[in-house]
N, C-alpha and C positions, 0 to 999 in steps of 0.2 A: 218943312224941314224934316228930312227923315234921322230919327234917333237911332243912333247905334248902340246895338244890344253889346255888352261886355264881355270881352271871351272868358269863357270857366275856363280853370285848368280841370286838365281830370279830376284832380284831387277834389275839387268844386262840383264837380260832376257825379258823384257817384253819390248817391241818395239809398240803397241799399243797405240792407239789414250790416255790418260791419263785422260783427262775427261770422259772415260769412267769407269775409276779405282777410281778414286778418290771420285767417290762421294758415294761408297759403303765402301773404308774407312773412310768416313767422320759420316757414320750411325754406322761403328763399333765404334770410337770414342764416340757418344751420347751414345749408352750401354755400355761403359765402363765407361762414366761417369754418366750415371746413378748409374751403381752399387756401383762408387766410393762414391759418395754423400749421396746412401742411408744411412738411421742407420742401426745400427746393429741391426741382426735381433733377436728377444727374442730364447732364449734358447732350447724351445719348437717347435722352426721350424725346420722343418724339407728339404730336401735340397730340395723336391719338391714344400714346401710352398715359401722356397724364388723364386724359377723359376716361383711361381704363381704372387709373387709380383712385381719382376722385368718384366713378359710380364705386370700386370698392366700400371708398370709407362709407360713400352715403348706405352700402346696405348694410356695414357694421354698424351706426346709428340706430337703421330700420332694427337689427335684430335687437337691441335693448330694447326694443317695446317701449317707446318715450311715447307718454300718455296726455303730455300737456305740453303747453308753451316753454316753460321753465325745464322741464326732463329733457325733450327735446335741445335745448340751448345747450347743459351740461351736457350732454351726450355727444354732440357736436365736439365740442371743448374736449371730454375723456378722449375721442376718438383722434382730434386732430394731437394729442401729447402723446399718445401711444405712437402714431408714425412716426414724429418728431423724434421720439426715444428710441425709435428704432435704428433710424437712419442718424444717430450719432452713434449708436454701437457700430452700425456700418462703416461710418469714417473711422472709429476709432481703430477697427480691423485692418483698414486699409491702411492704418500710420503707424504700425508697429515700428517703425526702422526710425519714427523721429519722437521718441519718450517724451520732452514736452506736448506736442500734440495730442498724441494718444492718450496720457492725462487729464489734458483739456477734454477732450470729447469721453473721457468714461466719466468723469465728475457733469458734465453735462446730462449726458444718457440718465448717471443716477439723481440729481434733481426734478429733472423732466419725468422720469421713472416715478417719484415718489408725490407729484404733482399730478399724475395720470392715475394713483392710486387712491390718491383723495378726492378726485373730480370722484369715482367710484362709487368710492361710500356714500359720497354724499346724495351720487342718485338712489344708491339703492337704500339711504334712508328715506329720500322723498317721495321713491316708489313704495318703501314697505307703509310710510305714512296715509298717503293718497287710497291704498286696498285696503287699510284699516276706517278710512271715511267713507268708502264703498261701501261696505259692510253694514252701515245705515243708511238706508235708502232716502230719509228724510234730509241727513248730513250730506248728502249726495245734492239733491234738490237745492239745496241750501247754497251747496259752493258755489253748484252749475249757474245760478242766479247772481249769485256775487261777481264771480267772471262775467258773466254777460254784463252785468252794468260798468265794471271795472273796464272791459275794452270800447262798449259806448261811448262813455264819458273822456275817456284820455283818447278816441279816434275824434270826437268832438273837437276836442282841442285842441288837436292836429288841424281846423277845417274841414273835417268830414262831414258833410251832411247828416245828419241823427235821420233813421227811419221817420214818420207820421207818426208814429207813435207808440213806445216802449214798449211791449205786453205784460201785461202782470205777472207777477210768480208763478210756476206752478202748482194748480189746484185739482182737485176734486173735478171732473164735469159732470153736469145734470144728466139723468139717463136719457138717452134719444129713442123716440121710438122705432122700430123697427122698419126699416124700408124694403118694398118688394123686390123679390129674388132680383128680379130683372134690372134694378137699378142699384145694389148692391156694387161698393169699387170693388176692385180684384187686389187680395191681398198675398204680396208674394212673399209664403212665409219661409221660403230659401233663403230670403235676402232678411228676412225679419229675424231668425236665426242668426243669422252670420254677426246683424248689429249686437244686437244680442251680447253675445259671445266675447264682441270686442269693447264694451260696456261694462260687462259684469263676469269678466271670466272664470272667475271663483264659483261663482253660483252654475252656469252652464259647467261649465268643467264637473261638479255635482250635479248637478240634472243629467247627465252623460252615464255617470259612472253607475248613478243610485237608479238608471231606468224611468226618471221621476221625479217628484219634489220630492225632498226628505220630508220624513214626519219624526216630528212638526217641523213645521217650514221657518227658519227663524227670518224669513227675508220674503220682501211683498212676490208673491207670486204672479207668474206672467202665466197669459189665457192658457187652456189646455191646448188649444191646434199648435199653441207656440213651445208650449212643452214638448210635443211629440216632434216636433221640428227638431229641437233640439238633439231629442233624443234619435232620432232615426237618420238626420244629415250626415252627408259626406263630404262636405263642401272641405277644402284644406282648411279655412278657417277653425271649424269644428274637427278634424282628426289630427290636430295639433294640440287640441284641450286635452285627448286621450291619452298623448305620449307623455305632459304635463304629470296627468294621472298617475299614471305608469313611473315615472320617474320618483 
């Protein structure tokens, strides 16, 4: 008698590290909430004008610089109350001629208005929060490891398969010794910059400006090839630190 094996669902199926999944659901989430948030669109749009609107919002999202799951999510939220508050100032222009309405829709605009202000602060206190735990590198180590077990464990419990096995904190590694020219990987330090950059952009942004590490360096220093990366890139990533500067 032949036994039949049980079909996985995908969700059964994916044995994968989960932080590597999860934070591409977490961007499907923000467009789903943008689209959820937006208003509706006027009648005369047509299905390519709303896909022009919604890539809008999503690059007003992108420009806040949402650094995590949670900034991202508000970001989402400010950005979907900002169109919403637009487009009742909109109605409200268009119903001048029926004063209860136009009421209705400017008492709306300013609630939605002062709800899109406080979506706001709240990000840019969780981002000015989040640069200020940057700014120790061990504090940094520290979160990065609590989020990782925090999405492990509650993708667990969703039925996610857990990895073979969690990897440790990070540590220290033993020095290795040196392997010959010829077997040496190729390290591309364009791209090693660039992470860099979007990691720690306070620190690069001063590496830019200062030609260098500051002395003294109050912040664990990255190799010299990757300093000079730093400093000599043109990648946009890196001539967006400059204008940062500048500003």
């Amino acid at each position: 008698m032949e036994t039949q094996t049980p079909t996985q669902t995908p969700t059964q199926t994916r044995t994968q590290d989960p932080t590597l999944h999860l934070p591409r659901d977490t961007y499907w989430l923000v467009v789903d909430t943008l689209r959820r948030r937006m208003p509706t669109p006027p009648p005369d749009y047509s299905a390519e004008d709303i896909d022009r609107r919604t890539r809008a919002a999503i690059a007003e999202v992108a420009s806040i610089l949402p650094s995590n799951a949670e900034e991202a999510t508000l970001a989402a939220q400010y950005v979907g109350a900002k169109f919403y508050a637009l487009d009742c100032l909109g109605l409200a222009g268009e119903s001048r001629a029926d004063t209860s309405c136009y009421l209705k829709c400017m008492a709306q605009a300013a609630r939605t208005s002062r709800e899109e202000r406080g979506l706001r602060l709240l990000l840019q206190r969780l981002q000015a929060e989040r640069r200020a735990r940057e700014a120790d590198s061990g504090a940094t180590d520290r979160a990065a490891w609590t989020e990782y077990c925090a999405v492990g464990l509650m993708a667990e419990a969703l039925g996610w398969q857990p990895p073979p096995a969690m990897p440790e904190p990070p540590a220290a590694a033993p020095p290795q010794p040196e392997a010959p020219d010829s077997d040496e990987p190729v390290v591309d330090l364009v791209a090693e910059a660039d992470m860099y950059a979007v990691i720690h952009p306070r620190r690069a942004a001063r590496i830019r400006a200062l030609g260098g590490l500051p002395e003294p360096c109050d912040f664990g220093p990255p190799e010299p090839e990757l300093v000079r990366a730093i400093v000599t890139g043109t990648s946009p990533t890196l001539r967006a630190l400059d204008k940062e500067s500048v500003a």
